[in-house]
C-alpha positions in Angstrom: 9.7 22.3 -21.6 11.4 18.7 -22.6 10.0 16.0 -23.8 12.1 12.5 -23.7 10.7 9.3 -25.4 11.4 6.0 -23.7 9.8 2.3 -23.5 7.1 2.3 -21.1 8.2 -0.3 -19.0 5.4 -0.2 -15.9 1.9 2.0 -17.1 1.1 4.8 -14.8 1.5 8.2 -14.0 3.5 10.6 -11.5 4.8 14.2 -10.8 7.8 14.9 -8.9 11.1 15.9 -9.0 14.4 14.9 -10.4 16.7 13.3 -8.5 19.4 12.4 -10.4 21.6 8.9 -10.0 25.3 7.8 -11.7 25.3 4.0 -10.8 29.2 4.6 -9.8 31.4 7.0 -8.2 33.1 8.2 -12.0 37.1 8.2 -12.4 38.9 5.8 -10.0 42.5 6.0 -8.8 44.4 3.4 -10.7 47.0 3.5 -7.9 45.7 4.4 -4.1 49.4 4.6 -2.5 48.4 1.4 -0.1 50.2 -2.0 -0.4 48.5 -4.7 -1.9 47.9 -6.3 1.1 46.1 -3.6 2.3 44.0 -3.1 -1.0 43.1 -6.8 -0.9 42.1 -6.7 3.1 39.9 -3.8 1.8 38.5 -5.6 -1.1 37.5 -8.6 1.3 35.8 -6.2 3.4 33.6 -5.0 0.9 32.6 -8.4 -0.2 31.7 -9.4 3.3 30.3 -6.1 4.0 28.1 -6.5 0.3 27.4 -9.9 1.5 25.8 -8.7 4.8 23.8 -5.9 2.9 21.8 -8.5 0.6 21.2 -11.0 3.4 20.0 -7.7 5.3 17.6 -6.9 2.5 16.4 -10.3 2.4 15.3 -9.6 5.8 14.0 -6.7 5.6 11.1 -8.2 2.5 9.7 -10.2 5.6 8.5 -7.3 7.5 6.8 -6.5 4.3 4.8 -9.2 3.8 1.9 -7.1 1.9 3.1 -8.0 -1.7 4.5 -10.8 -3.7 8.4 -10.6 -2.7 9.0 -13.4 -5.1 10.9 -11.3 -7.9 13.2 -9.5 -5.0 14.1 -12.6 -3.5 15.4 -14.3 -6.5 17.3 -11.3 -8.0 19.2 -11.5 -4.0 19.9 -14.5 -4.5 21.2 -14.2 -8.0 23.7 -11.4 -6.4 24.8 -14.0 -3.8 26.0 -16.0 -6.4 27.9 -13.8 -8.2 29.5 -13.2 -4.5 31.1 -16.3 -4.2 32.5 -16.6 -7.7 35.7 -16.8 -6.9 36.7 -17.2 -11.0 36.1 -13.5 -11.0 37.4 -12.4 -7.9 40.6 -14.0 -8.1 41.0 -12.2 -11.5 40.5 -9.0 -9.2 43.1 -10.0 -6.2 45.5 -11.2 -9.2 45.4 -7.5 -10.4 46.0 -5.8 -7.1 49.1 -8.0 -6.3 50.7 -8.2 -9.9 50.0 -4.4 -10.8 49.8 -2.5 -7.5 45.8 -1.3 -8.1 43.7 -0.1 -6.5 40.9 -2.4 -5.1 38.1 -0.5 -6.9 39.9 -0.1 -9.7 40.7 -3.2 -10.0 36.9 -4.7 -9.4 35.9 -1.9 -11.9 38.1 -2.6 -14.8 37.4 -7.1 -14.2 34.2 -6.4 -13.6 34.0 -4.5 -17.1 35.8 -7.4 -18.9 33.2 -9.9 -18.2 30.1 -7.6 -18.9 31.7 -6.9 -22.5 32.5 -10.4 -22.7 28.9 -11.6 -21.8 27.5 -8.9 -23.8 28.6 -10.4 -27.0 27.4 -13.7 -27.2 24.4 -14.9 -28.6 23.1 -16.7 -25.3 20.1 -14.7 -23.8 20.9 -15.9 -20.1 24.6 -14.7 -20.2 23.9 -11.5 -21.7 21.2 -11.0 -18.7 24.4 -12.0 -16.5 26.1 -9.0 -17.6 23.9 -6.4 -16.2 24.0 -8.0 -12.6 27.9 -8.2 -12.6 27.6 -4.5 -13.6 25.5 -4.0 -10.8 27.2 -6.2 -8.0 30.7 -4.7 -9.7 29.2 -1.2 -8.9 28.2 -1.6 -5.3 31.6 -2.9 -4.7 33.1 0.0 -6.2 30.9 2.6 -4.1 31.8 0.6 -1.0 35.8 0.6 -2.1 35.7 4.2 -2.8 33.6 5.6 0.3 30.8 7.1 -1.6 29.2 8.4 1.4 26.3 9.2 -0.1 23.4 7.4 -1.1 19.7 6.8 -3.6 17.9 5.7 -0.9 18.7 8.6 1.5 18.2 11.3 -1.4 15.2 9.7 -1.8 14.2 9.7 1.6 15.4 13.5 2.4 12.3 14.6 0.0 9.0 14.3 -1.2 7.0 13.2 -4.3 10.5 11.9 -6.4 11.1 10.4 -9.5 14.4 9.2 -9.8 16.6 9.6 -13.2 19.3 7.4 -13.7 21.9 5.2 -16.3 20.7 2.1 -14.3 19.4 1.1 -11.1 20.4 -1.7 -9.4 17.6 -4.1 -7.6 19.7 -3.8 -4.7 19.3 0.3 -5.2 16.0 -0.1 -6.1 14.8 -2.3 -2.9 15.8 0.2 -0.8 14.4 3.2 -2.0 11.3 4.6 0.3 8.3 3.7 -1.5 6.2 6.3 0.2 7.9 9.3 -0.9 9.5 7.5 -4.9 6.9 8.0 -7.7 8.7 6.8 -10.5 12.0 5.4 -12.2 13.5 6.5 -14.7 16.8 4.9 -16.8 18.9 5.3 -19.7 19.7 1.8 -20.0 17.3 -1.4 -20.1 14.5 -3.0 -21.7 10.7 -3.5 -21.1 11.9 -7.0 -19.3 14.8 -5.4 -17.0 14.8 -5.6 -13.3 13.8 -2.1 -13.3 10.7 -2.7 -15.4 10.2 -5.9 -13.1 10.2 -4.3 -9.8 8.5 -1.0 -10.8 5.5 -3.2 -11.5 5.3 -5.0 -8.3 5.6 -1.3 -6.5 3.2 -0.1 -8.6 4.5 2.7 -10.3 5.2 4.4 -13.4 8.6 3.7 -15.0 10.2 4.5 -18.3 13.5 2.3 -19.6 16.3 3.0 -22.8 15.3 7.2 -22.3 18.8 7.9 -23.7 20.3 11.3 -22.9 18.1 11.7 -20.5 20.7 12.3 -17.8 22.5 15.1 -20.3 19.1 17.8 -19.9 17.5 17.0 -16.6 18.3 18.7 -13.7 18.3 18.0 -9.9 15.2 19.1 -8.6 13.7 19.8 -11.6 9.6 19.1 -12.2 8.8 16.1 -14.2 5.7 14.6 -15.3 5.8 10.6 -16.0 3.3 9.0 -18.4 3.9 5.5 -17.9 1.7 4.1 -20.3 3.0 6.3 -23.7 6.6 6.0 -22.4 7.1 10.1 -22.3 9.0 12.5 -19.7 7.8 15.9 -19.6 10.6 18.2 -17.8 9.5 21.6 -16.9 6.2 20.8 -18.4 4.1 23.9 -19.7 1.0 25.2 -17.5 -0.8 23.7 -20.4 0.9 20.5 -20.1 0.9 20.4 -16.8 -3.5 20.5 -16.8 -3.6 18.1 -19.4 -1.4 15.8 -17.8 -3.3 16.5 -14.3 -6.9 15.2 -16.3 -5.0 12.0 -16.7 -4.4 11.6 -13.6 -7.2 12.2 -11.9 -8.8 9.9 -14.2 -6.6 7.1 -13.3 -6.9 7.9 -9.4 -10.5 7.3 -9.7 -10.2 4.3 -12.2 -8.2 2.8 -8.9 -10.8 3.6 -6.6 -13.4 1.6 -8.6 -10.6 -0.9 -9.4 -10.6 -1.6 -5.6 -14.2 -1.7 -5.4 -14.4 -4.7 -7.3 -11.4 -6.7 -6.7 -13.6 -8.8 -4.3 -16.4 -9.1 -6.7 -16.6 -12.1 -9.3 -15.8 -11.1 -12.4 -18.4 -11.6 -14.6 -18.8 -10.9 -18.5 -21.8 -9.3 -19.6 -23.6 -12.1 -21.2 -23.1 -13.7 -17.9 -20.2 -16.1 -18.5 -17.8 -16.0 -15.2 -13.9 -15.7 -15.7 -11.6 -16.5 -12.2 -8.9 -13.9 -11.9 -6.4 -15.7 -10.1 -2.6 -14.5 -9.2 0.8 -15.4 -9.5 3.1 -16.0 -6.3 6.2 -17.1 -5.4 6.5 -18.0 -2.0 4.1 -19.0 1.1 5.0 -15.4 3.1 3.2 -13.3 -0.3 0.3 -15.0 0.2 -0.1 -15.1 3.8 0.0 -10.8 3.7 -2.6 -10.5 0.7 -6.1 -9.5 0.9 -8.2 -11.9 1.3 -10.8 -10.5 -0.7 -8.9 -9.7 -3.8 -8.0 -12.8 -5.7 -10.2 -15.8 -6.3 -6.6 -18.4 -6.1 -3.5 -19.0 -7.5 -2.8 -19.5 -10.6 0.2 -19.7 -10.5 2.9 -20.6 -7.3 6.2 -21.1 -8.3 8.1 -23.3 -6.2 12.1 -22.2 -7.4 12.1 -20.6 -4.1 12.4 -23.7 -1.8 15.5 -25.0 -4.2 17.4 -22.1 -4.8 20.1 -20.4 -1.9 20.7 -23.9 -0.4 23.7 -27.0 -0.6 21.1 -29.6 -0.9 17.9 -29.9 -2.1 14.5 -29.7 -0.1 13.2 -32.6 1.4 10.1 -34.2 1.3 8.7 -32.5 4.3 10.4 -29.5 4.1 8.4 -29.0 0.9 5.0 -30.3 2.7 5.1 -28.1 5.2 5.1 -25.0 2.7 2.5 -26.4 0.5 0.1 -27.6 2.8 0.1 -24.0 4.3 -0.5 -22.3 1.1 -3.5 -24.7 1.0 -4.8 -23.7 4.1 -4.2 -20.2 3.4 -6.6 -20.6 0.1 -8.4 -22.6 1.8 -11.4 -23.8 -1.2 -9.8 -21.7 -3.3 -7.7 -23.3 -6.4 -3.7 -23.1 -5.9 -2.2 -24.5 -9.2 1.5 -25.4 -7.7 4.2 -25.4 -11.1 6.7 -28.0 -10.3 10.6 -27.3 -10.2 11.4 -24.9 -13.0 14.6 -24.2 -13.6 17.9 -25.0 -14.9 21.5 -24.2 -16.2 20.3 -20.7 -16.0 20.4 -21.4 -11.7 23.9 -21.5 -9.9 22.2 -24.9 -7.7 25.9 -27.1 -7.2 24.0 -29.7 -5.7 21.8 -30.3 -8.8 25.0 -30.7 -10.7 24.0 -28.9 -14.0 26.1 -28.4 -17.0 27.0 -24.8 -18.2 25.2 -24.4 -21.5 25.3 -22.1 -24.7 21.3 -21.3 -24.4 19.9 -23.3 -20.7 16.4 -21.5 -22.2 16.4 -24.4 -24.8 18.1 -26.7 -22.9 18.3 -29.3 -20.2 15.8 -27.7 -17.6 11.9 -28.3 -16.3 10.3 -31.4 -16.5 13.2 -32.5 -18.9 15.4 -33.0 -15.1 12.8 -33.6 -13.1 12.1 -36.8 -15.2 16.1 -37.5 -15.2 16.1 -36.9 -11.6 13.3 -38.5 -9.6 15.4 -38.0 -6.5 14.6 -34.9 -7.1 11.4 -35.2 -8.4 9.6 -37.8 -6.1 10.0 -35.9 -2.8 7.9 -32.7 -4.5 5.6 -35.1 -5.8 5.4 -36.9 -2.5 4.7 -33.3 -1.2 2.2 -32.2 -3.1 0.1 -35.2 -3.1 -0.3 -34.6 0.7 -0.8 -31.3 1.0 -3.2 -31.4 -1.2 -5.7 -32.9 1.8 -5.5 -29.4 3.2 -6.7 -27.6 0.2 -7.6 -27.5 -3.4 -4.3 -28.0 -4.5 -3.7 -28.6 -8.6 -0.2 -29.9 -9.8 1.2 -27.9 -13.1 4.2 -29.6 -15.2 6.6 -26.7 -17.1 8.0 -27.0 -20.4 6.2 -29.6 -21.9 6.7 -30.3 -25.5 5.5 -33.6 -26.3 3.1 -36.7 -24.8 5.5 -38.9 -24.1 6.6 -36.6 -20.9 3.4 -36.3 -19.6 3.4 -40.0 -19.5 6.2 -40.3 -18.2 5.6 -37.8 -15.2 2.4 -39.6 -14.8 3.8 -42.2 -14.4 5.8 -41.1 -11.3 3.0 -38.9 -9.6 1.7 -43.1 -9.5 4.7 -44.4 -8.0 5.2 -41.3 -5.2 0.8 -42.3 -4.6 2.1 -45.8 -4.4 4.8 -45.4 -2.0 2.5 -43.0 0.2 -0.4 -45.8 0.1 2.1 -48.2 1.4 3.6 -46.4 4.2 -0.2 -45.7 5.7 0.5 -41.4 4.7 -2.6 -40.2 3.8 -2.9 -38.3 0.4 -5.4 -36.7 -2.6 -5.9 -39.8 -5.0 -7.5 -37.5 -7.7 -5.0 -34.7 -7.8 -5.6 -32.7 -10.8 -2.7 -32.2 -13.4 -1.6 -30.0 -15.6 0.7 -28.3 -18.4 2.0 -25.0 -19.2 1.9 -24.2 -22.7 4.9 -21.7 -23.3 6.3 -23.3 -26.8 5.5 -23.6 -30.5 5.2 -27.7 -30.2 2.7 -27.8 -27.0 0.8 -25.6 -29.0 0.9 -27.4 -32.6 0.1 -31.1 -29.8 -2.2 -29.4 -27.7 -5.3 -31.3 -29.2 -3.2 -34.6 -28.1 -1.9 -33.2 -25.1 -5.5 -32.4 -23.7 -6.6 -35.7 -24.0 -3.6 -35.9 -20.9 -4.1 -33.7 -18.5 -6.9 -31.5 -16.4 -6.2 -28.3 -17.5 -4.0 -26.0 -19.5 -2.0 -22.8 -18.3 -0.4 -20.6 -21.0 2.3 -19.0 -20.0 2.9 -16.3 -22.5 6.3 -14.9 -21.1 8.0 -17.6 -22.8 5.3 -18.5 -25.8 6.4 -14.9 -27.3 10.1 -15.4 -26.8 10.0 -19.3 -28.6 7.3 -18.4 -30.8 8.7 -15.2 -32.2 12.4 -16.5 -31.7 13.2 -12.9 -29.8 15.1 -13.0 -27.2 13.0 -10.7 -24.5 16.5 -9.4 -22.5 17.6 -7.9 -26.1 16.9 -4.6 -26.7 17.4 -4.9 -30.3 14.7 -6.7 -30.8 12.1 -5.5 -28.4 9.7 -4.8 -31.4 9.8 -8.5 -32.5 8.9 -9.4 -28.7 5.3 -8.7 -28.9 2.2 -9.7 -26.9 0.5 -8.5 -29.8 2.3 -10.5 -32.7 -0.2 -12.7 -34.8 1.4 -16.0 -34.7 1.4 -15.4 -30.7 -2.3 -14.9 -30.6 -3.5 -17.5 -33.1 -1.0 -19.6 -31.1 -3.5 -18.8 -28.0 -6.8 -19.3 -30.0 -5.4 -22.8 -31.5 -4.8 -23.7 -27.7 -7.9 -22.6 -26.5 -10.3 -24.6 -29.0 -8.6 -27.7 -28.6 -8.4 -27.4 -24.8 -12.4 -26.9 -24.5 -13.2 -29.4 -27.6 -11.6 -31.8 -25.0 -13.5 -30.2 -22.2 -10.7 -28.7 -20.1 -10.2 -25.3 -18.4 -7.8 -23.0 -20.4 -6.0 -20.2 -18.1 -3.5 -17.5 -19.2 -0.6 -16.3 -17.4 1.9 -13.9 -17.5 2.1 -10.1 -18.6 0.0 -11.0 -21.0 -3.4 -12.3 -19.0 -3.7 -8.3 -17.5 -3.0 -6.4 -20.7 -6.0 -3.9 -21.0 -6.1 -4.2 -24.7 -6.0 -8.2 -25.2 -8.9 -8.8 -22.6 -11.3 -8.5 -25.2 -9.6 -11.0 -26.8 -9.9 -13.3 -23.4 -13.4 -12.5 -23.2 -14.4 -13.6 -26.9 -12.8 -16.9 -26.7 -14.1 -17.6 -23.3 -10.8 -17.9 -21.3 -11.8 -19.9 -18.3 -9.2 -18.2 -15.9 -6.5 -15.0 -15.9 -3.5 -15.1 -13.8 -2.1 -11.8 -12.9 -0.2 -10.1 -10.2 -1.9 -9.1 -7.4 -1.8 -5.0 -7.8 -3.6 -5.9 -11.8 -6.9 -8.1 -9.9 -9.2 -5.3 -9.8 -9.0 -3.7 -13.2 -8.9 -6.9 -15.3 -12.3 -7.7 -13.2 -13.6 -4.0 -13.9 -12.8 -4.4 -17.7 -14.2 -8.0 -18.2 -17.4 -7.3 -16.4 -18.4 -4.0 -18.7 -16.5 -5.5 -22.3 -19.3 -5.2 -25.0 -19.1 -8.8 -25.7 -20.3 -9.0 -29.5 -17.5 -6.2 -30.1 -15.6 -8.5 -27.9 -15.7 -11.0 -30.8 -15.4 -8.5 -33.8 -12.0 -7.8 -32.7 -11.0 -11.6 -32.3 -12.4 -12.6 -35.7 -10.6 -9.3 -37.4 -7.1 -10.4 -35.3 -7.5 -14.2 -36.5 -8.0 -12.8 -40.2 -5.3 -10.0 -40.1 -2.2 -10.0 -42.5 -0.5 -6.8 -39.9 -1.2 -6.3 -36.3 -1.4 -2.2 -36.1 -4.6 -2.3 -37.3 -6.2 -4.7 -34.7 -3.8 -2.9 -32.0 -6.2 0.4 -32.4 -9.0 -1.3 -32.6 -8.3 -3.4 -29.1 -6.8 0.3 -27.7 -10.6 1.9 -29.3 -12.3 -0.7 -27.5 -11.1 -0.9 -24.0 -10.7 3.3 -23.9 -14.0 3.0 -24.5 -14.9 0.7 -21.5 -12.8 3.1 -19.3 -14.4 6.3 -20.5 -17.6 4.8 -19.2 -16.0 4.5 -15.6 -18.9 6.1 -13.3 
């Protein structure tokens, strides 16, 4: 029996066996004995051939429409970037006509250049960068060097798997069978990686940063996953293997009951009623959910409709999509986030600078208000789809009043324009802000005298509050949902939103993690936004939360001077809710 620690990176548990995974094809001919004509014709093969494979993929989500493909789509499209960077690929034809290498060689040793180089500066998007030129630099390589064979048909060739790797691509990872893969399994990564990201929206266990794994496991070898203490169990003892199988079976029946509920409001016990809404990305998610198991969107991103294209959206471009996410919710809330995004996003026709850290730079509502060319249109858009449904219209990244104003004051010149051209529209839209920084919070009893409602996205409060960057691994232990100043940053928001009378929601990881709900429930959160899979146990858990313990643990976090001690008693408290499971 082994036992390897790792960061638990998606909760859950499997059994399966090992099948093991090198990202690329080990030691490359420097020299191939072709001419460098012929290595380059081979190298623009495998870009157009790489180039067909993502647009494939992309394809291939819409005959899935059963799950959010929002996190899939943009990782695609973050690939398809790096395919037409011709800065990098010249640096790789360059090589195989001045040296006479190999094509893979060549894309393997460039390719390696730019990771290190990214992986040493300080900016949190560029280091991100790194691991997806790794990735795109691999699949080049495998296509170069004929590796004939592949994850996905290993995967496919057996049953009950959990795959153990150095790093798994989301291209790799997209295309593994989902009915036969139980878990993943890496060396490399953090608690934020694309692995981490995608395992979630599969639902199942993985584990990230499980150095030396690949050194002691063996193909085919038994392995137990527990997803939620970040431990691999190889070989596992009949003793292990009955403990772990009590786990299990527990969680198979918490799911049942999870499932049971989804549809159900979720109600506290002293009768106060919480909406569990989700988070989506794009119109086709929606369309193939349940319509039983969420009670509306909290959050829709809209990033989708700007990203992949050589101009931007038009106005009815972007009607079209919203009005049918409002029919699709029909009286159902859909809080719609405006245009997100910034230097971070290859979008050429937006024009944006290259910056040191785009995460603290020009991005959000900070271009939307530069740009109302940009911004009017989604305004324009949203104001009349929202006849359809019960549309609400959510500004990012706001840090003082002024903006608000200011974007106010635009949402009245797109009504204006629509009231003179005889388009009919929703007068009283409701707006709001997302909370994600240290200076909405601090302002938040000004800024609710502004808007409708507030939405805290917690993703990004932890990473500006704490000021850890959430892609590091070095500081993973800084980036915590848990950290102090990151819940009394939540409480703060909270009371000033309802002294003002406005709805408080919280998205992100955050809103469905088991042992912060009772923190939700004691400061009467009026609304959770989650991804789909998480609906039915954050209903469960709200609706059998002792309340007045509920409240112990919020007044002992608001006092504490460390965290672990409020971490067991928030872990004590919802174990104990689950041990009651009927």
């Amino acid at each position: 029996m082994k036992r390897i620690a790792g960061l638990p990176a998606s909760q859950g548990y499997a059994k399966g066996e090992i099948v093991l995974w090198r990202s690329t094809s080990g030691l490359l001919e420097r020299e191939t004995g072709l001419t460098p004509e012929q290595e380059e014709e081979k190298f623009q093969g495998a870009l157009n051939l790489y180039g067909v494979q993502l647009k494939d993929l992309d394809q291939a989500l819409d005959s899935k429409p059963d799950v959010d493909h929002s996190q899939e789509r943009e990782m695609i499209r973050v690939y398809q970037m790096f395919l037409g960077d011709e800065f990098l690929w010249d640096k790789v034809r360059k090589a195989i006509r001045e040296e006479n290498l190999g094509a893979a060689f060549a894309v393997s040793r460039e390719c390696k250049k730019m990771c290190d180089t990214f992986s040493m500066v300080e900016d949190p998007y560029l280091r991100e960068r790194a691991a997806d030129i790794r990735h795109v630099g691999d699949a080049l390589v495998n296509l170069l060097a004929g590796r004939k064979e592949t994850l996905a048909a290993a995967v496919s060739s057996r049953e009950d798997v959990v795959v153990v790797a150095d790093d798994l691509s989301p291209m790799v990872t997209m295309q593994l069978d989902k009915t036969k893969l139980r878990a993943l399994i890496t060396e490399e990564g953090g608690v934020t990686s694309h692995t981490a990201i995608l395992a979630k929206s599969m639902g199942i266990p993985a584990l990230v940063g499980t150095a030396g794994i690949l050194q002691v496991a063996r193909e085919g070898e038994e392995i137990l996953v527990d997803g939620n203490a970040g431990v691999a169990i190889l070989s596992p003892s009949e003793e292990e293997r009955n403990r772990f199988f009590k786990k299990m079976e527990q969680m198979v029946q918490e799911e049942r009951i999870y499932q049971e509920v989804a549809g159900r409001p979720s109600i506290t016990r002293d009768g106060r009623t919480i909406q569990v809404n989700i988070n989506i990305g794009d119109q086709e998610s929606l369309a193939g959910l349940s319509e039983a198991c969420w009670d509306g969107v909290g959050l829709f991103r809209t990033e989708f409709l700007f990203l992949g294209r050589t101009e931007a959206p038009d106005e009815e471009t972007q009607y079209a999509i919203y009005r049918e996410v409002a029919q699709q919710a029909g009286e159902r809330e859909v809080i719609i986030r405006t245009l997100d995004i910034g230097g971070d996003k290859e979008i050429p026709y937006l024009g944006l600078p290259k910056e040191e850290n785009p995460f603290l730079g020009y991005r959000a509502i900070r271009i939307c208000l530069e740009r109302p060319d940009i911004f009017l249109p989604q305004l324009r858009a949203l104001l009349r789809a929202a006849v359809y449904g019960n549309i609400k219209i959510m500004f990012p990244m706001v840090v003082k009043t002024e903006e608000i104003l200011a974007a106010r004051r635009l949402l009245q010149e797109a009504k204006d324009q629509l009231r003179q051209e005889g388009l009919p529209f929703r007068e009283d839209l409701p707006v709001g802000i997302m909370i994600e920084t240290p200076a909405a919070v601090l302002l938040s009893d000004m800024l609710a005298q502004q808007v409708d409602f507030f939405s805290i996205g917690t993703n990004d409060l932890i990473q500006y509050t704490t000021a850890s960057d959430r892609l590091n691994e070095r500081v993973q232990s800084l980036y915590d949902s848990m950290n102090l100043s990151v819940l009394r940053s939540i409480a703060l928001t909270v009371k000033n939103a309802h002294k003002q009378g406005i709805p408080v929601g919280i998205c992100g990881e955050m809103a469905s993690e088991s042992p912060l709900l009772p923190l939700w429930v004691a400061l009467e959160v009026d609304e959770l936004s989650v991804v789909p899979s998480q609906v039915g146990k954050v209903k469960y858990l709200i609706g059998h939360l002792d309340p007045e313990h509920s409240r112990q643990a919020l007044e002992m976090a608001m006092k504490a001077d460390t965290i672990q001690p409020v971490k067991e008693l928030l872990s004590q408290l919802t174990a104990a809710t689950r041990e009651r499971t009927p």
